[in-house]
NUKOLPA-128647 format. One record per atom (N, C-alpha, C, O): residue in one letter; x, y, z. Coordinates in steps of 0.02 Angstrom, whole numbers, plus 50000, padded with zeros to 5 digits. Layout:
N
AXYZ
...
This chain:
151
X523445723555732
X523465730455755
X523365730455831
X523015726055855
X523745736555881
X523635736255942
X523345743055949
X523475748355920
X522835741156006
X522235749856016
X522655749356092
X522685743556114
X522905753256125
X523245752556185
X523575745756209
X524085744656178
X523435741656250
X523745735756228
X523215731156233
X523115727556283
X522845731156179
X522385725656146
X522385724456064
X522165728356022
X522695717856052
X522485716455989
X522065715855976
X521635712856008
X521935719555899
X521105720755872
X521265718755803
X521765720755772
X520785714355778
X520885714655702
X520565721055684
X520135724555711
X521075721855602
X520795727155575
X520665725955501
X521115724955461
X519835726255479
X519465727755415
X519325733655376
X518785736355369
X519765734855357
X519745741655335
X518945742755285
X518575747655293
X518835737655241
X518065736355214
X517395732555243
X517315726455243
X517005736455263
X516605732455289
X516325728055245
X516075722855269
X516285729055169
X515895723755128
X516305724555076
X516175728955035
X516945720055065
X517135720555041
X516965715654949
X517215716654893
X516455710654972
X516215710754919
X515655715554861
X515505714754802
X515495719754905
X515305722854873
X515965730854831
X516145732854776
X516075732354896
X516955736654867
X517225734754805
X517155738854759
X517515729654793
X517865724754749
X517525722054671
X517765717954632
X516845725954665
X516385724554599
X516505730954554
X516185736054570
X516885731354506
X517325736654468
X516535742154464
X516445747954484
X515975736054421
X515565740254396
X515165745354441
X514765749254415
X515225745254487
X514855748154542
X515245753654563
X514985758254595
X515655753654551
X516155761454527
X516225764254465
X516745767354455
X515845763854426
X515615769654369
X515535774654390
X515345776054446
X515755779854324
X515525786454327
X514825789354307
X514645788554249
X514525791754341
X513795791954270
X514025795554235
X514565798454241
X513485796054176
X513595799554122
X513305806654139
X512695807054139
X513565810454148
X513315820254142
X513205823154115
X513235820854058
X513015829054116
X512685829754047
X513135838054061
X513425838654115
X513155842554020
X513795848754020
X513455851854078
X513815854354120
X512725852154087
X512445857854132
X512425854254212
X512225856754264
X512675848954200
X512655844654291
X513335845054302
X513455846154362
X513995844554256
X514595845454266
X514635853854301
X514975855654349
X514065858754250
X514415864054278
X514165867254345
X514465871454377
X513455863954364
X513065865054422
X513685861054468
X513965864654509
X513895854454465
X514495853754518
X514905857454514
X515115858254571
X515255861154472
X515645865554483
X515565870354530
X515965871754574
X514965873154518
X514865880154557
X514775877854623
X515035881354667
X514335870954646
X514365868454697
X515025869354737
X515145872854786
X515475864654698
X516285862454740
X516425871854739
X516425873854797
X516515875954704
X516745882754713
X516455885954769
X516785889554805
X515775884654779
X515305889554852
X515585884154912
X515845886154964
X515515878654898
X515655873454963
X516225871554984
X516225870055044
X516825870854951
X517485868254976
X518065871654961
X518195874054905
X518575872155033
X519095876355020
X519525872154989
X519495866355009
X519875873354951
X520475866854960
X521015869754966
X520995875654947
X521735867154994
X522285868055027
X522605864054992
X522385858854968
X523305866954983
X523865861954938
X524445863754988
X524725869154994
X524605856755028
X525105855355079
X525555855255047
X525615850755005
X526165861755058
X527065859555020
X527485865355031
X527365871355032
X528025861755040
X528605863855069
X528685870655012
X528715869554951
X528725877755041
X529015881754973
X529695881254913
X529815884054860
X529945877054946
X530565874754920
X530165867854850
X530355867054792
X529735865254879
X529385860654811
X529065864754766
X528465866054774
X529565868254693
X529335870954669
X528895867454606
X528355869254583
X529285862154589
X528985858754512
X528345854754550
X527985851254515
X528155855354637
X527425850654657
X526925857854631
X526375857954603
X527375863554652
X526695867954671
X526705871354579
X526315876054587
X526795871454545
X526755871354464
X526505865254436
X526275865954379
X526495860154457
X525975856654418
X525375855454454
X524895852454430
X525405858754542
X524645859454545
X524195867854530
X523615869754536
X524935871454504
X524355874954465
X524155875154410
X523685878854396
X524485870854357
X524285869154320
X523655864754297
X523365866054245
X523465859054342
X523085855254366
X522355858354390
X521825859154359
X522515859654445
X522005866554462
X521715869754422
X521115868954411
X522095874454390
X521985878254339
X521555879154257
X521345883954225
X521575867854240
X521465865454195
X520805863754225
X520335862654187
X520705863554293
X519875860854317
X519735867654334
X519225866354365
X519775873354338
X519715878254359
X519265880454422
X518735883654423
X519745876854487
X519665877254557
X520055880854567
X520615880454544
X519825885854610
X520165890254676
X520635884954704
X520445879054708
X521065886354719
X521435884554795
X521975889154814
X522145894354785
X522285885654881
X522745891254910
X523235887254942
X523055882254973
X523775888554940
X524535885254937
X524585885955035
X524475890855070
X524755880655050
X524975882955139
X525895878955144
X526175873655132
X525975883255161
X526735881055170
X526835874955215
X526565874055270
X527175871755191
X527385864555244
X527915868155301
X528195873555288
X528015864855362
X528255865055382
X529175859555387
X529175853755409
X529675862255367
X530225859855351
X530765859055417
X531285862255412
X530695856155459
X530955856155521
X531885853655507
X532285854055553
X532075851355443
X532705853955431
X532985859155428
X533595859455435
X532645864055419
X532765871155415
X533205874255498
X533175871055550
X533425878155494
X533885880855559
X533135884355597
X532895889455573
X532875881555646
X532535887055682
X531745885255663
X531265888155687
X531695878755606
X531025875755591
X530785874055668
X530365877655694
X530935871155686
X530585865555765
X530355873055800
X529765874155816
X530905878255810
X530635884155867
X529935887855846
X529485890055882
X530015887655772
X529625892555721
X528855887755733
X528335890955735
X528845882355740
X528475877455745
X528005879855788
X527445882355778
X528395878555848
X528105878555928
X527965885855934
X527455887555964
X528315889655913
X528085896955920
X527415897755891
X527005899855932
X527175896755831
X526695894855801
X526125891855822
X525565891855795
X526375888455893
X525685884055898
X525595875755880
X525325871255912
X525955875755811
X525855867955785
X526365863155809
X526525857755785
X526535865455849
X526965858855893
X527025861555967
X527265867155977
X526795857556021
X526785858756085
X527475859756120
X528015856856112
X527275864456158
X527905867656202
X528415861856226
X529025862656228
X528085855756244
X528205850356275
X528535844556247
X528785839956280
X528525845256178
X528655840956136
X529565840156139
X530045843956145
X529495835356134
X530425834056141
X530575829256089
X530445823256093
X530865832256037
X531235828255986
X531485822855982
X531385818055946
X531995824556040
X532375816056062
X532155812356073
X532455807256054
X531535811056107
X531265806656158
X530595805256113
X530175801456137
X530475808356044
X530015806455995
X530495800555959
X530385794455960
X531065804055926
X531555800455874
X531555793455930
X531315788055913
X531825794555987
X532005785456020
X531415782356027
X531335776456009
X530855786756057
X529995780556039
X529915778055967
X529645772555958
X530185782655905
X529885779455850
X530475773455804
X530545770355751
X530765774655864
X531645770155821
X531375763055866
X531715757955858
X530935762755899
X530805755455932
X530495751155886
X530125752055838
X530665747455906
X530335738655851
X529495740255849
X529245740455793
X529175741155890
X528515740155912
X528255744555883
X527735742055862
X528275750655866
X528135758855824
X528335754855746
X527905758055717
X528585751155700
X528695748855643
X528895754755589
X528685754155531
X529195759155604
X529415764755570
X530045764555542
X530375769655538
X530295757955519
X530775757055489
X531265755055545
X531565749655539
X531325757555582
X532055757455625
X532585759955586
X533085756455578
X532535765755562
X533085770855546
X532775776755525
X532175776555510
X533075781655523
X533175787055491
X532735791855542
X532435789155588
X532675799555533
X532435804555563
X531715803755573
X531415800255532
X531295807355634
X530665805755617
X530265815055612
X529705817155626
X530855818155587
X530905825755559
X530205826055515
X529755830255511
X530305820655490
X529755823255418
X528975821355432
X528425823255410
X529195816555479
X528505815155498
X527985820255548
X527385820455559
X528575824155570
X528275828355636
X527985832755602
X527395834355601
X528595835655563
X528375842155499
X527885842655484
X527545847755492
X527635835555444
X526995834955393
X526515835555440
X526075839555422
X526405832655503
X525795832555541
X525645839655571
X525065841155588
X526445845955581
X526395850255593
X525845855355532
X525375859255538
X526205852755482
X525895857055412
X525465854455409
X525275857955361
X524875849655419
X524215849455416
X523895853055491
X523315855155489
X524265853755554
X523855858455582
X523935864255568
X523555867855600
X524355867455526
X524385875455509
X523745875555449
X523415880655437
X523645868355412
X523065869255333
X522455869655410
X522065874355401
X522335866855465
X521855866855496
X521655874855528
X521095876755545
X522265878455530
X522405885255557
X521745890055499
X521225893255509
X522185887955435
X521735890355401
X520985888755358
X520675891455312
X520905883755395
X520135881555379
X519655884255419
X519085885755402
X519945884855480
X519235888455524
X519385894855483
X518975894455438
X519565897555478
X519475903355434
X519115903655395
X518985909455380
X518835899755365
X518565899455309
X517905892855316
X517815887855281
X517415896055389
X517095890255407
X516435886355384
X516195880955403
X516125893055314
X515695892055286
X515785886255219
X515325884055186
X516565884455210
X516485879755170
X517045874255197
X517385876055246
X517165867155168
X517155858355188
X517825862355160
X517775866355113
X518575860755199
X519235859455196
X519405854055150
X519035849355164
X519915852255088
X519965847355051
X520615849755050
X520765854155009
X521155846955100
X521975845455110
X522275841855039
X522035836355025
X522775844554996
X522845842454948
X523755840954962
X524095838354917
């Protein structure tokens, strides 16, 4: 991995013998009244957000289904779809992409060998998605009394 231009190894586990011991990832055993005290917990404490394009209809039906079966709140934030005619302006108008930002000159930095992004294809989706998690961030300060959980 390079941090500006210094190679750094990277350990993603600091102990990984300990990480890597199945049993040490058990669930405990709960008992119905600690399942439902976490419940009410995760309900007072965390917002959660479900990142997706409105056009992903069969994502956002099986997370309400899902949802629904654990019976958590959440709230749908629209992705941003920069295929769309007028996505990129709608973007920047918005806020979640800087005035400054230039498409072209993103697409030719990330088409270089050294960026490892395949060397093909659009880097549309990538901008999008990072756009649509600052719009889920738009709406988390909103909501500052409880922990954001981006879904």
């Amino acid at each position: 991995r390079y941090i500006g231009n210094v190679a750094r190894r990277f350990h993603p586990l600091r102990n990984p013998d300990i990480c890597n011991q199945r049993h040490l990832g058990t669930s405990p055993s709960w008992s119905v009244s600690q399942w439902a005290e976490a419940l009410r917990w995760f309900q007072r404490s965390v917002a959660v957000y479900v990142l997706t394009l409105p056009t992903s209809t069969a994502r956002r039906q099986m997370m309400r289904e899902r949802f629904g079966q654990l019976e958590l709140e959440f709230t749908f934030v629209n992705g941003v779809d920069l295929r769309r005619s007028g996505g990129l302006e709608q973007a920047v108008q918005e806020g979640l992409i800087p005035t400054s930002f230039n498409l072209s000159r993103a697409q030719a930095e990330a088409l270089r060998l050294r960026n490892d992004m395949g060397g093909q294809g659009s880097i549309m989706g990538t901008v999008g998605c990072a756009a649509g998690h600052f719009r889920v961030q738009k709406h988390a300060v909103d909501a500052p009394k409880r922990r954001p959980l981006t879904v």
